[in-house]
Structures are given as C-alpha cells and as structure tokens.
C-alpha positions in Angstrom: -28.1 5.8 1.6 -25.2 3.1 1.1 -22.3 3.6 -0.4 -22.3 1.3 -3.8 -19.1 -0.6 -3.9 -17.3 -3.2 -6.5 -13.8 -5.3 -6.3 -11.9 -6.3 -8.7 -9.7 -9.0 -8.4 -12.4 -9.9 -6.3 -11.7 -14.3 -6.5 -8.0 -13.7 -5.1 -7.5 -13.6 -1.3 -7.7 -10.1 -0.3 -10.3 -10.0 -3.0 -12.6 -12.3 -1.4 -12.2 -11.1 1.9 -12.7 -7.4 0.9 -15.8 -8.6 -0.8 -16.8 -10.4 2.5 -15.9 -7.0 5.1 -18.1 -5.3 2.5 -21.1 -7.1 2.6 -21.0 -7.2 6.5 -20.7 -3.5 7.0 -23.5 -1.0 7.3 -23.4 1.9 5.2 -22.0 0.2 2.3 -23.5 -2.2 -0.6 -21.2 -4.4 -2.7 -22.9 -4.2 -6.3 -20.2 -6.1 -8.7 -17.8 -8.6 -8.1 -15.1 -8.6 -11.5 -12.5 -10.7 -11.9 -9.9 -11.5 -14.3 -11.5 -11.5 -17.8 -14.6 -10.1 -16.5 -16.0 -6.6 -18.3 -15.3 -3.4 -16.7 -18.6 -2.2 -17.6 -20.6 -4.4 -15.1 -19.2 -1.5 -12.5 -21.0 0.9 -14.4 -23.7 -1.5 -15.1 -24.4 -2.2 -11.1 -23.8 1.7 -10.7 -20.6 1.5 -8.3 -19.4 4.6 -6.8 -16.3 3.2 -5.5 -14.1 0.5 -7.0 -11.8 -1.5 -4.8 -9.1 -2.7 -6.6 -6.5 -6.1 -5.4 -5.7 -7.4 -9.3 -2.1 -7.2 -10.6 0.3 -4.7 -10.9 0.5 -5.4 -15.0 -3.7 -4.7 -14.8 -4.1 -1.9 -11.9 -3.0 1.0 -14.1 -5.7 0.3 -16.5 -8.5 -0.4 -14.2 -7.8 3.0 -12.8 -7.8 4.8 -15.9 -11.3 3.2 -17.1 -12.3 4.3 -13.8 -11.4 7.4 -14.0 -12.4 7.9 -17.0 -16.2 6.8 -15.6 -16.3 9.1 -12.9 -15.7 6.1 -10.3 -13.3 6.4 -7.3 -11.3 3.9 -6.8 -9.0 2.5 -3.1 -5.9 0.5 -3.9 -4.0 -2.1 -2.2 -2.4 -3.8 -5.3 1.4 -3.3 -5.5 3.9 -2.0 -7.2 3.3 1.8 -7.6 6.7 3.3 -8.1 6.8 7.1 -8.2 6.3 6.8 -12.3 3.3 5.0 -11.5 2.0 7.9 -9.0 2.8 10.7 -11.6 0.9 8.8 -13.9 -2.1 8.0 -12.0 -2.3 12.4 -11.2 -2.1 13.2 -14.8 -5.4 10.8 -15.4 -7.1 12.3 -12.8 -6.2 16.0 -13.8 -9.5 15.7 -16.6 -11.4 14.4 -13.8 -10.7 16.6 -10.7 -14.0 15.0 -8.4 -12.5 11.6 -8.7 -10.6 10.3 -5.5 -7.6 7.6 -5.7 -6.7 6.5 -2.7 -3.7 4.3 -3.2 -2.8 2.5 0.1 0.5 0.3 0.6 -0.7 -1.7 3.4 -4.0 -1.3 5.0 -3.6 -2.5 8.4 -3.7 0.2 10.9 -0.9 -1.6 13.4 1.2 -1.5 9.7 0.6 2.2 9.3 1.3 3.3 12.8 4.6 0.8 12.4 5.3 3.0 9.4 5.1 6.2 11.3 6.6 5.4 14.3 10.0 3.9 12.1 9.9 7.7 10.6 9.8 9.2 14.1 12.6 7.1 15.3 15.1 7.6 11.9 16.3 11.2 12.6 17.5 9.6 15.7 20.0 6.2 14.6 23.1 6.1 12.6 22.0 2.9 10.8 18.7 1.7 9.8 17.8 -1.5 7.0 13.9 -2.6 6.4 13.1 -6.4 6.2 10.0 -7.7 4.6 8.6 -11.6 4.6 5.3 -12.4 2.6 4.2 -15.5 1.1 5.8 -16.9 -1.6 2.6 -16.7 -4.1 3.3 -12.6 -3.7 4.6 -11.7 -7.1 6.0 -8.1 -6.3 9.6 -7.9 -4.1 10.0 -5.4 -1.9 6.5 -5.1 -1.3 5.1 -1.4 -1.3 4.9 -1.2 2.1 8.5 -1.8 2.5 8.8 0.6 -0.3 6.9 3.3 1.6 8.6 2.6 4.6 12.1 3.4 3.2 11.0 6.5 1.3 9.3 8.2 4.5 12.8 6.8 6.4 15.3 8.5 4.1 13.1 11.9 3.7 12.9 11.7 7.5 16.8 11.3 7.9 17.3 14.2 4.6 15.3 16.7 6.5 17.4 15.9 9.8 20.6 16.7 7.6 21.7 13.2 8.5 24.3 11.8 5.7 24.4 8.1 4.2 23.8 4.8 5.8 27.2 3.8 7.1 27.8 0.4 4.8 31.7 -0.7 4.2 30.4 -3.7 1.8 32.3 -3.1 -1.7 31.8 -6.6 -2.7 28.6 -8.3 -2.9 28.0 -10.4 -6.6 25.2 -12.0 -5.5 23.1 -9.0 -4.0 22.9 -10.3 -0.5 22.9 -6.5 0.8 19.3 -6.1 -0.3 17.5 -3.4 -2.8 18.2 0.5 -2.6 15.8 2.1 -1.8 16.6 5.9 -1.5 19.9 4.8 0.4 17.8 2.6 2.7 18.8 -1.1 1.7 15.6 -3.2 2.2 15.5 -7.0 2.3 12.4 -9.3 1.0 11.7 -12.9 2.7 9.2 -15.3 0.7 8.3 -17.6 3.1 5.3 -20.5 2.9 3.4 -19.8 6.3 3.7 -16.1 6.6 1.6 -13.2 5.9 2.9 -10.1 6.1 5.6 -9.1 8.4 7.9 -6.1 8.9 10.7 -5.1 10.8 12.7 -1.3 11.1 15.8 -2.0 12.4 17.6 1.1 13.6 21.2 1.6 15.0 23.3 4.0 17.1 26.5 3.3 19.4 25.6 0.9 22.0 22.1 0.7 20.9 19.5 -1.2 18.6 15.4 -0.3 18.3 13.4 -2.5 16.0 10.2 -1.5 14.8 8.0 -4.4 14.2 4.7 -5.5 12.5 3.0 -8.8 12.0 -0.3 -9.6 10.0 -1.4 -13.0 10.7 -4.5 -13.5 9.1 -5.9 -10.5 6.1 -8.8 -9.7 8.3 -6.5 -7.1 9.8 -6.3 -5.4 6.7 -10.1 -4.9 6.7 -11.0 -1.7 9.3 -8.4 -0.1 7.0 -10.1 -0.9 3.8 -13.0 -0.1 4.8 -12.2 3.0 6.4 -10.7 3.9 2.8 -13.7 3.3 1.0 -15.8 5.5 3.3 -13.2 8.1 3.0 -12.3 8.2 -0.7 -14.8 10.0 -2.1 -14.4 13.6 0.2 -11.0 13.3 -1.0 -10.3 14.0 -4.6 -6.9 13.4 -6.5 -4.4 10.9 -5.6 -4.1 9.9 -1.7 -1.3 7.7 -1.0 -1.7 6.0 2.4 -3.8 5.8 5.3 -2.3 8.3 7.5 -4.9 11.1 6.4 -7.9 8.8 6.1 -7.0 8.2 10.0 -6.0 11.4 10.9 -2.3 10.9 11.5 -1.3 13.7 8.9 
C-alpha cells in the first residue's frame, strides 16, 4: 500500500519539485497539493499520512501544529527553526506521541555528509568560520544549514575542551565579521545564479582544510526528501536531520 503524501507550499520551487519526486516514486501517492491560502483540511480531506512542508518560516509553526493536532506526520525543509522553535515543536507533539516531525536543514545527502565531515575535522583546527551563498529570493540569513553546521562545530570543539575561536577584531560597525553562532562566526552570500553552496573553512599553523558543498539544481535535494518521507513515520517525536534517516547516527 502507498504511502499518502501532501505539500504545502507546494507552488514554490522546492514545492513543485517535491510534488514532482513524489508522483514519480513507487511506494508513495501525492493526495493534496496546498498552497498559500489554501484550507488545511483538504490534507485530511485527501487522507494524507505525511505532510511535506516548504512554506514560510512565519506559517511552518502553525502548519505543524494543525498537523499534529490531526494525527499527520509531517518532514520539514522550511527554515528558520531556532532552538525555541525546536522546544516548541516537542511540547506539541508531547499530546500526540505516534506523530513523527522530521525537521531537516538541508536535504541533500552530499550537504549532510559535508556537515558531518566539518564536525569530524573541528576538534582538530584552531580556527574555523562557515560561509553560506543562496539566491537572493531566500528570505532567511544564515540559512539553517549553516545554522546546523555551526552548532554541531562548536559542540564538536566543547566536547574536545578546545577554547574560543581566536578573533583579535574589536572594531567592526558595520558587522562585516559575520553572525555568532555559538562562537562560530558564519557569513551569508545572496547571490542571483546560485543555489545553495557551503564552505567549512578550518585553520591550524601552516595549514587550511575547507569543507565544501554545492547544489546546483534542487533535484539533489530529492533522494533526501524522499528518503524522509519514507522514514518519518517509524520515527516518532522530533528528528532533526538526516543523519539517522541514513544511518549516520
């Protein structure tokens, strides 16, 4: 039996593509396509089991919660989940304790192993700085993967007992040393042209390793969204990233 699956946001680019890897994979049915001003209650309606949701960061929190509330799981690529967000999203799913979230920062599996690797190399370098270039239609700076990436960095460097990024700046007005993110300064590009790109740049003595991933077209998000929706529902509560859905945890 297939796996009944709806998007939402589903007219926006990852949208329409997500709608597209759905329909062209076995196992799975897309039942509802929703949209901005579109009723939540045609998921219900079309009986989805899994909502996949690329909207807004100022709509995702309630589209989780109403499904949620509906017994629906739901995979997430839209932005903008801060650690406020997370703890939110796990005290709506405490009621409903079959329900998976699965909320992923960037679904491409070259991203993910990127990500991994960058935490593998940071016990190992003095320095390290993330820099992030999207498009400039993106409306959330850093993204989350770039997020992501500097949290796993710094716990990576806390648990190796390593101290601060060396950084002498002590005058910067204009910001040009980038966001803070858990003492990892991260640095967002908007760029017409691009698609998603990320580099790790680590630093020792003598040395430099950069860690780098390029997306040029959003069908190499799709194995990973995919693989999420299959997944979700055998894992209930909140999943953040791909890691465990691809055995890397």
């Amino acid at each position: 039996m297939s796996t009944r699956v709806a998007v939402l946001g589903s007219r926006g680019r990852m949208g329409t593509a997500a709608c597209a890897a759905v329909e062209g994979a076995d196992g799975l049915e897309l039942v509802a396509r929703v949209d901005l001003g579109d009723d939540l209650a045609a998921l219900a309606e079309a009986g989805a089991e899994v909502a996949v949701d690329f909207t807004r960061p100022d709509a995702v929190l309630d589209n989780l919660e109403w499904c949620v509330r509906n017994g629906i799981h739901a995979v997430v690529g839209t932005s903008g989940f801060t650690d406020e967000r997370l703890a939110h999203v796990r005290r709506l799913l405490d009621d409903s304790p079959g329900v998976g979230v699965l909320v992923v920062p960037n679904f491409s599996i070259g991203a993910v192993l990127a990500m991994r690797f960058a935490r593998q190399a940071a016990p190992f370098f003095e320095s390290v700085e993330v820099v992030e270039m999207h498009h400039p239609d993106k409306v959330d700076a850093p993204s989350g993967t770039a997020r992501r990436t500097a949290e796993l960095v710094a716990r990576a460097r806390a648990e190796a007992g390593l101290g601060p990024v060396p950084d002498a700046t002590t005058d910067d007005p204009e910001g040009a040393r980038g966001a803070d993110i858990q003492g990892v300064a991260v640095h967002a590009l908007r760029v017409r042209g691009v698609t998603a790109s990320q580099e790790v740049v680590l630093g020792a003595p003598g040395e430099t390793l950069s860690v780098r991933h390029d997306s040029h077209d959003r069908q190499s998000f799709m194995p990973g969204v995919l693989s999420a929706v299959r997944a979700v529902a055998d894992r209930p509560g909140l999943t953040v990233g791909l890691d465990a859905v691809l055995g890397l945890d």
